[in-house]
C-alpha positions in Angstrom: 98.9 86.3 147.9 97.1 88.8 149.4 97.9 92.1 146.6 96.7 89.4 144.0 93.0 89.0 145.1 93.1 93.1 146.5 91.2 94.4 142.9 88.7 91.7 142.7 87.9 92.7 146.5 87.8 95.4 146.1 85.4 95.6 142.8 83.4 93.1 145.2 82.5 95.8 147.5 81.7 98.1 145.1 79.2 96.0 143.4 77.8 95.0 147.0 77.3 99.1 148.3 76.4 100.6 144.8 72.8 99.1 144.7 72.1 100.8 148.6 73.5 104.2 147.1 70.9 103.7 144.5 68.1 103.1 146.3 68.9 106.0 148.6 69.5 108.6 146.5 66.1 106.9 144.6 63.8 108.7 147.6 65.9 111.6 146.9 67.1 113.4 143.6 65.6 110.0 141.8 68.2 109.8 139.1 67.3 107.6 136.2 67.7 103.8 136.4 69.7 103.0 133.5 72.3 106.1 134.5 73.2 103.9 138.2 73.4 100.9 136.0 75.7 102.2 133.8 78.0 103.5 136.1 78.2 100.4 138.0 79.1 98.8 134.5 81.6 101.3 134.1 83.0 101.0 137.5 83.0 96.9 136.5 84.9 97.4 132.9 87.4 99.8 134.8 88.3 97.1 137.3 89.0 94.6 134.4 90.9 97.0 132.6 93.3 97.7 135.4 93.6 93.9 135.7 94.4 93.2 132.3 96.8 96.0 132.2 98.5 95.2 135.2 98.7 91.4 133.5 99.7 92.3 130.5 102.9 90.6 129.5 105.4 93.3 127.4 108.3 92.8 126.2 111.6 94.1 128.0 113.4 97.2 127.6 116.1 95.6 129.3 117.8 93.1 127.9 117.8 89.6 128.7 119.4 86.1 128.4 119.5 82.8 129.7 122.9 81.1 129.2 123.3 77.6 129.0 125.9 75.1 127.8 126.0 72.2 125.4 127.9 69.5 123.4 127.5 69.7 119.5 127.7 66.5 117.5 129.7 68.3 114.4 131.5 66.4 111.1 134.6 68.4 113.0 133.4 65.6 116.5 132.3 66.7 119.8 132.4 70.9 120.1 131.6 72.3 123.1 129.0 75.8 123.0 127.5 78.3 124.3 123.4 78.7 123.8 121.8 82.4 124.9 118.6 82.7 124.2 117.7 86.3 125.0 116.6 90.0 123.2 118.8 92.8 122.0 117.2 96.4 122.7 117.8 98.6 119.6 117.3 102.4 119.6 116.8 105.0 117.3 119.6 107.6 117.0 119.1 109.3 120.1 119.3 105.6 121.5 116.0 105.8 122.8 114.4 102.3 123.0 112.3 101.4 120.1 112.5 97.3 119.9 113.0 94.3 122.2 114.4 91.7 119.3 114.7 87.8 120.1 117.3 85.8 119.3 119.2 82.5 119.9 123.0 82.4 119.5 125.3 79.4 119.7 128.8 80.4 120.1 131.6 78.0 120.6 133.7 77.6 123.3 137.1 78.1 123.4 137.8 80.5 120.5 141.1 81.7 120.9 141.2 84.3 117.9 137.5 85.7 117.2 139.6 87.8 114.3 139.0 84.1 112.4 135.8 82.8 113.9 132.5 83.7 111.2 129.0 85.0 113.2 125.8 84.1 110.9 122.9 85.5 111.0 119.9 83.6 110.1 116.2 84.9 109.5 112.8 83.4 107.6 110.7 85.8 105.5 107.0 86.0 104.9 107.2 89.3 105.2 105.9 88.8 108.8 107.5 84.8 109.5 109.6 84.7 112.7 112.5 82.4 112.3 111.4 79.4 113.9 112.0 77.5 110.7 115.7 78.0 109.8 116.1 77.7 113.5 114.3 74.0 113.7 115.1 72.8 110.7 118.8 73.9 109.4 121.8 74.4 110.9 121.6 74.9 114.5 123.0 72.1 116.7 119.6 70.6 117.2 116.6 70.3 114.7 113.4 68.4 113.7 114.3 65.4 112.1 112.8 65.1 108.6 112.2 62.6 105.6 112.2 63.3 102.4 108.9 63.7 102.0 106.8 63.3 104.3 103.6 64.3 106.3 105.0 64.5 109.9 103.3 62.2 112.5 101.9 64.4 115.5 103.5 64.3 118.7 105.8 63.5 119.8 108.1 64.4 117.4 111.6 63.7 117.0 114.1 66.3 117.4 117.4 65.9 118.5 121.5 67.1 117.6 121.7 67.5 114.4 125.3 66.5 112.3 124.7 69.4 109.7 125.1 71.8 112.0 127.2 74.7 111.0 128.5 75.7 114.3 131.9 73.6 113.3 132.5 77.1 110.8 130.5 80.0 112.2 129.2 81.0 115.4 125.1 80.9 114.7 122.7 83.9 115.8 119.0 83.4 115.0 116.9 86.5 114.9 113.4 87.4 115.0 111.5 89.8 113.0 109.7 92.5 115.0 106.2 91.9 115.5 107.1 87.7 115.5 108.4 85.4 117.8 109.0 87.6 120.8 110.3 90.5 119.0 107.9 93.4 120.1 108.1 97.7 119.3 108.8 99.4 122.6 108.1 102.8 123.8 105.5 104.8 121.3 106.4 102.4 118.8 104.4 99.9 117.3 104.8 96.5 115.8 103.6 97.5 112.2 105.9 100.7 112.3 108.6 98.0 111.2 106.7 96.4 108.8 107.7 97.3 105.6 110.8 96.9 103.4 113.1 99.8 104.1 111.1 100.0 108.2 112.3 96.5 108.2 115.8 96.6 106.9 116.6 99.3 109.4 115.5 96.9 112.2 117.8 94.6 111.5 120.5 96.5 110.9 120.2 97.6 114.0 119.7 94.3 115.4 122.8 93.1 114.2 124.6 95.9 114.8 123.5 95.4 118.3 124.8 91.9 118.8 128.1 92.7 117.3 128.8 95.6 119.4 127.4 93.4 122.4 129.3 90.7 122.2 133.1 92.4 120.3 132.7 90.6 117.3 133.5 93.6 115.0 136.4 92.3 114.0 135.0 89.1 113.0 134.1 88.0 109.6 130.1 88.6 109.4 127.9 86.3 106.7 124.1 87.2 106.7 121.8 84.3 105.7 118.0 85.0 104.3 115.2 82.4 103.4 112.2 83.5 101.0 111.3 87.2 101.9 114.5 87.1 104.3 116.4 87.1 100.6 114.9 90.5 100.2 115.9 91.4 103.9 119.4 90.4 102.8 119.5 92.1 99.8 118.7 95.2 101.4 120.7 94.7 104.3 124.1 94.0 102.2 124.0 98.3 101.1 122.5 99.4 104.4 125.0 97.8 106.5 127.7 98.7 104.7 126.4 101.8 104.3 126.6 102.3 107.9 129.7 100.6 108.7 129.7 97.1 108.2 131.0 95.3 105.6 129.7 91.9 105.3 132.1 89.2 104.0 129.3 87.1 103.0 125.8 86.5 102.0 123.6 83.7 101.5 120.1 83.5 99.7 117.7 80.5 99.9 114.6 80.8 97.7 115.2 84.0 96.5 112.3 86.3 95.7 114.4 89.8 95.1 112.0 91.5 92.3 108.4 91.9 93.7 107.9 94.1 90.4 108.2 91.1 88.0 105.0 89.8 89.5 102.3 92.8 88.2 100.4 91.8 85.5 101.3 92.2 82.2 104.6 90.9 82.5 105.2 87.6 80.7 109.0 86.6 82.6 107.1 85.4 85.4 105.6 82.5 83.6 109.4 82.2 82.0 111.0 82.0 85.6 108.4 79.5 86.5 108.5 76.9 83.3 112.2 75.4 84.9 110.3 74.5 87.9 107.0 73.0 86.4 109.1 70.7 84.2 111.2 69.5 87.4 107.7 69.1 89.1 106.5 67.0 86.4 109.1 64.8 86.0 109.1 63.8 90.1 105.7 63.1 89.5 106.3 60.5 86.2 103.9 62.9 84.2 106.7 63.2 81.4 106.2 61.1 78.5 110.6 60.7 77.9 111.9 61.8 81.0 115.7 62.2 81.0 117.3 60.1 83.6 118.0 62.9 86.6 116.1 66.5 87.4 119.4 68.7 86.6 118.8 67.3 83.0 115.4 68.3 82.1 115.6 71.6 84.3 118.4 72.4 82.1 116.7 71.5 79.0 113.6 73.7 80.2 115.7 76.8 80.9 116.7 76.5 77.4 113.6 76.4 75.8 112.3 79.0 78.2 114.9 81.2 77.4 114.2 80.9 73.7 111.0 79.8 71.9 108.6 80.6 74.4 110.0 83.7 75.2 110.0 84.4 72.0 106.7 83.6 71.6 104.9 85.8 74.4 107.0 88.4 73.1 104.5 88.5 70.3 102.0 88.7 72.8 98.3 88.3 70.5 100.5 88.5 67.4 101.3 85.5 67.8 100.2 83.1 64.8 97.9 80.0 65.3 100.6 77.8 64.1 103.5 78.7 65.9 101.1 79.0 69.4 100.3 75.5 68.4 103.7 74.1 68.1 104.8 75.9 71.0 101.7 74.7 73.6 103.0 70.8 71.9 106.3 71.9 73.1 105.4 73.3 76.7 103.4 70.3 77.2 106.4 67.9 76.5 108.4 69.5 79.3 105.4 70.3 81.8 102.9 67.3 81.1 100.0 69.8 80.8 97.6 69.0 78.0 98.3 71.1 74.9 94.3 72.2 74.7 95.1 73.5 78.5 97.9 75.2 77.6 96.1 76.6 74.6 93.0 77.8 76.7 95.6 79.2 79.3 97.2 81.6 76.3 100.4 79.7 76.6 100.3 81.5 80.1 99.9 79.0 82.9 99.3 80.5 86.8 101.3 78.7 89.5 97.6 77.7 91.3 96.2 76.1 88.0 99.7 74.3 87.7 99.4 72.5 91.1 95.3 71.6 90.4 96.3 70.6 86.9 99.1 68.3 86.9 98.2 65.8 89.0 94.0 66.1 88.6 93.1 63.0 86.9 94.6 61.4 90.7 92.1 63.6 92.4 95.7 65.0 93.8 97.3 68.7 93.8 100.9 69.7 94.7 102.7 71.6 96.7 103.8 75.3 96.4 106.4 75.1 98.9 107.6 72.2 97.9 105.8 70.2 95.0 106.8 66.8 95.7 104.1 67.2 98.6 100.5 66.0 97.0 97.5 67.0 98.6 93.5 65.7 98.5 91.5 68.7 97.9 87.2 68.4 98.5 86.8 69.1 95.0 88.9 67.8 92.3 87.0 70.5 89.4 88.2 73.8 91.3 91.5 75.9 89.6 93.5 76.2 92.8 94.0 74.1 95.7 92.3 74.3 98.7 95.6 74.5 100.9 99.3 74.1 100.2 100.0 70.0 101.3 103.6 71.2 101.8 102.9 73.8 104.3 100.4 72.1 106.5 102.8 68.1 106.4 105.6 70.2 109.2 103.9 73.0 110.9 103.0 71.2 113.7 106.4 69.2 114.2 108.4 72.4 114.1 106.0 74.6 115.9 106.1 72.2 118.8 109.5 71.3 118.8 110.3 74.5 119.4 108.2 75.2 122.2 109.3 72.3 124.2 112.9 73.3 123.2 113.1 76.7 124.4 111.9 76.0 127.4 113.9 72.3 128.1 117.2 73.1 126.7 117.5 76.7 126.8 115.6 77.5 130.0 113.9 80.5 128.3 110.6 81.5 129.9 108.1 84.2 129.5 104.3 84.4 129.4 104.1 86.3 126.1 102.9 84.6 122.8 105.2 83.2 120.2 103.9 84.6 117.3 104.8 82.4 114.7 103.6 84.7 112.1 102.4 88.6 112.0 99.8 87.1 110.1 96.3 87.9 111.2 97.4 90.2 113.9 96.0 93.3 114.4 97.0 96.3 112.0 99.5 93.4 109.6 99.8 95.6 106.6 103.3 95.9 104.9 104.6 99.0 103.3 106.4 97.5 99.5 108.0 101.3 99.2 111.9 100.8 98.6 114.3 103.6 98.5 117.1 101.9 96.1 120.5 103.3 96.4 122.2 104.3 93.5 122.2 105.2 90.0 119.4 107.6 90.8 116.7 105.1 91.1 114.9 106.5 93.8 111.8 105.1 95.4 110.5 101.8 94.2 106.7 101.1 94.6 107.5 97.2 94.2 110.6 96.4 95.9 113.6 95.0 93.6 116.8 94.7 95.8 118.8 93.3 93.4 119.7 97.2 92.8 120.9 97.1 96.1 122.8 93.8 96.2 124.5 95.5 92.8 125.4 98.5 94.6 127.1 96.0 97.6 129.0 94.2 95.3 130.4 97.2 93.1 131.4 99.4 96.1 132.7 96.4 98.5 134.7 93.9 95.3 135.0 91.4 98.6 131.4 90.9 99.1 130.7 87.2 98.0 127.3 85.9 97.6 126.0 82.5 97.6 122.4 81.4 96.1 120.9 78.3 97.1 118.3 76.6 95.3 115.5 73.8 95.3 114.5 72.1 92.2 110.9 71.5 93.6 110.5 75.0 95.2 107.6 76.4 93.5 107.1 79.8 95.8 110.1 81.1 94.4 111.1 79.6 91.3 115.0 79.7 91.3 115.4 80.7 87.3 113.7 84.0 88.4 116.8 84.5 91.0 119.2 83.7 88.0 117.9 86.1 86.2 117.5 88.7 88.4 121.1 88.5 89.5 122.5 88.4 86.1 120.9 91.2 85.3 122.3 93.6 88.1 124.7 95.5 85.6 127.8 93.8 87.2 131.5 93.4 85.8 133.3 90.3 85.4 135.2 90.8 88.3 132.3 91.2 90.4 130.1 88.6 89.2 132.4 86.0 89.7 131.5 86.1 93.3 128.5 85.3 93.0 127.9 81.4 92.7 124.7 78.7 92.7 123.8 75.5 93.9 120.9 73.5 93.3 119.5 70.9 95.3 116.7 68.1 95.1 114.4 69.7 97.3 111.7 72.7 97.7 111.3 76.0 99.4 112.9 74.8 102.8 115.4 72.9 101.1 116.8 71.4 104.4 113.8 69.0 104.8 115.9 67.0 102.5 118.1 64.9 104.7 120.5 64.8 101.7 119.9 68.2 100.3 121.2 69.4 104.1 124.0 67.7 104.0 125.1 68.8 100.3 124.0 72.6 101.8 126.2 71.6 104.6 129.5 71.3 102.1 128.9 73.9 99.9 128.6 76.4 102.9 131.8 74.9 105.1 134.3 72.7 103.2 137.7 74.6 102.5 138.8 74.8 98.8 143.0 75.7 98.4 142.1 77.9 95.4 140.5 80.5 97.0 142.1 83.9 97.6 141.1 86.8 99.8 141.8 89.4 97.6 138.9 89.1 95.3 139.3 85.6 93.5 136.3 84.2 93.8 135.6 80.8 91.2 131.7 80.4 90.4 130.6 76.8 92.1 131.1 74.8 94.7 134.3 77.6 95.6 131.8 80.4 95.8 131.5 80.1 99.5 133.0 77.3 100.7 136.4 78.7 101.6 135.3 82.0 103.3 133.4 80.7 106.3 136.9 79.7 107.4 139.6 81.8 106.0 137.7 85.4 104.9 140.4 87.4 107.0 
């Protein structure tokens, strides 16, 4: 008790003597006034400083864990596991200490061959999102339970085991980016030294790396899992990994976003990727004039015309005739329920912003980028964008909170730092886009597209498999841009029969479905008789079902 109160004592004293050594050297030498004032304001900002340094919380070098033990409820029953909630130190190749990493790992007990027991890891995007989504809300034994949709209540929320969890396949590791969560640079590092595509990727390689050296899991089958930006982690970690060492058995992408280049203006396939996804929006929101019975039917129906007329048409960019822009706005506002004149003012070219003021304006309503079957109420119903994203704000506070109480409740894991949901807004947040691709003597990308380096995976390791997951609804990154960037990576039969995609009713975090989880669920765990190691790999439902259980 005593050492705690010693500086501000101390500091005390000073202040109390300073103003007699003032006066008496006043009668003498007679230094200025302001000079004694401003060293006793110095001597005051040294005495915080020394406080807040020796209060400032860092992250470890060493690392830590707290180890506690559960019961799942799992479609295989009861399962007994393992939580550890703790940080992995990664070092640079002369294994000095550059990172502290969080994560949260749920092993199961009583393995008796690892050789045939999966690890996943799991990671959000942003760039500059730690992974407290994925964490609360997919497949770890517990989650935030979810309606479908729904603007969450505030507290308290509900959050308990979760059935979907895929601990009855694969041991579960959930990782945090550097510079989120409590994932902090050590040393003469700093936080934004890791942020950037290739700074990041190396992180995480090493992060991984890390664990599985930790814990012997190197001869276990490994399956990386990515959401939004964490897609482009992934596809950059499937070549560097391997490239180092590691072959992955498996990856899985959840609203992809792989080509950042597709986005600069002047390209028209962005507003080609997106037209899928407007028409499943509109037809959620009854704003089609003969809607087919189900979403899979006019989604399909969209991709075709996408595909063809209109891409066609902006092909011909202002060469385009009057009459065949005319027929083609008619037809884009069949399948989007945009007004033709809209369509027509927008140069056939709709933005993803006006879309969500648009559709819905005459109900004073906008939807969701994240997920457009959220509606939201802006101020002004005569602005071209919304005012926030209705599908962002309806769970942040449910998961956010959930997972504070949860860490410190069920996994006894305490520390005074920050959880820094996102790098957002911190100090310094700038993120490098600069990609060294591998292969084919592509060189350095100034707009990241790592389907180069998923292609390069895939044709040097024929076993890689890779599984795309998809939300009708998700309007961040529309999924017929992750078709065509991954049927466009210059890949043989052989090799692109392992990739596969599934499609669900939901949006961006397509596990706020209660039904899309448990359709996500299957098509990542149940066993298919048909698949063989050496390669064989049918596109669908067999993509990835068999592997998480029989990859060796």
């Amino acid at each position: 008790m005593l050492a705690r109160f010693r500086l501000p004592l101390l500091a005390l004293a000073t202040a109390i003597a300073l103003p007699t050594l003032a006066s008496a050297q006043d009668k003498g030498d007679k230094p200025g006034k302001g000079d004694d004032k401003s060293s006793i304001a110095k001597g005051h900002q040294q005495d915080k400083d020394d406080d807040a340094q020796a209060g400032w919380v860092k992250a470890p070098v060493m690392e830590q864990a707290s180890i506690t033990h559960h019961v799942a409820t799992t479609h295989a029953g009861p399962m007994k596991y393992t939580a550890t909630a703790g940080t992995l130190t990664i070092r640079d190749d002369d294994a000095k200490p550059i990172a502290s990493v969080f994560y949260v790992a749920y092993t199961a007990d009583g393995v008796k061959d690892y050789k045939r027991r999966p690890v996943t890891f799991f990671y959000n995007g942003g760039p500059g999102s730690s992974t407290l989504w994925l964490h609360m809300g997919s497949f770890a034994p517990e989650r935030v339970q979810t309606a479908n949709p729904e603007y969450i209540k505030p507290a308290p929320y509900a959050f308990g085991p979760n059935p979907e969890t895929l601990l009855d396949k694969s041991d579960l590791v959930f990782v945090d980016a550097i510079g989120t969560g409590w994932s902090r640079a050590l040393g003469d590092k700093k936080d934004k030294d890791f942020w950037g595509v290739d700074q990041d990727a190396d992180g995480f390689a090493r992060a991984i790396m890390r664990y599985v050296t930790k814990n012997a899991r190197w001869m276990s089958p490994k399956v990386i899992f990515g959401e939004s930006y964490g897609t482009t982690r992934t596809g950059a970690l499937t070549y560097l990994l391997q490239d180092r060492g590691m072959a992955l058995n498996g990856a899985v992408i959840l609203s992809s976003i792989l080509n950042y280049g597709i986005r600069q203006p002047g390209f028209d396939q962005i507003y080609i990727n997106y037209l899928p996804s407007f028409a499943a929006t509109a037809w959620y929101h009854h704003k089609l004039a003969n809607p087919p019975a189900d979403v899979a039917t006019v989604v399909e129906q969209a991709k075709q015309w996408a595909s063809g007329p209109y891409a066609a048409a902006l092909a011909q960019g202002s060469a385009l005739d009057p009459q065949t822009r005319a027929q083609i706005a008619q037809q884009m506002s069949a399948l989007t329920g945009l007004s033709p004149q809209f369509i027509l003012d927008a140069n056939l070219r709709v933005d993803l912003a006006r879309f969500q003021k648009e559709l819905l304006r005459d109900q004073r309503l906008t939807v969701g980028r994240y997920d457009s079957r959220y509606t939201g109420v802006d101020a002004d119903a005569a602005g071209e964008r919304p005012e926030y994203d209705a599908s962002d704000t309806a769970i942040s506070g449910a998961f956010i909170a959930s997972f504070n109480d949860y860490v410190q409740r069920q996994l006894n894991y305490r520390t005074d730092m920050p959880y820094r949901v996102s790098a957002y807004g911190t100090d310094g947040f700038k993120w490098d886009w600069t990609h060294d691709a591998p292969g084919g003597g592509r060189g350095k990308q100034s707009a990241p597209d790592v389907a180069v380096d998923i292609s390069a995976a895939m044709r040097t390791n024929p076993y890689l498999h890779l599984l795309s997951l998809n939300g009708y609804y998700d309007m961040a990154t529309p999924f017929f841009g992750t078709e065509y960037d991954l049927h466009h990576m210059g890949l043989q039969p052989a090799q692109a029969q392992n990739i596969a995609f599934r499609y669900y009713p939901s949006g961006h975090m397509a596990y706020l479905n209660p039904d899309a989880l448990r359709a996500m669920h299957r098509d990542l765990s149940a066993s298919h008789e048909e698949f063989r190691v050496k390669g064989s790999f049918q596109v669908g439902i067999e993509a990835f079902l068999h592997f998480l259980e029989s990859m060796v």
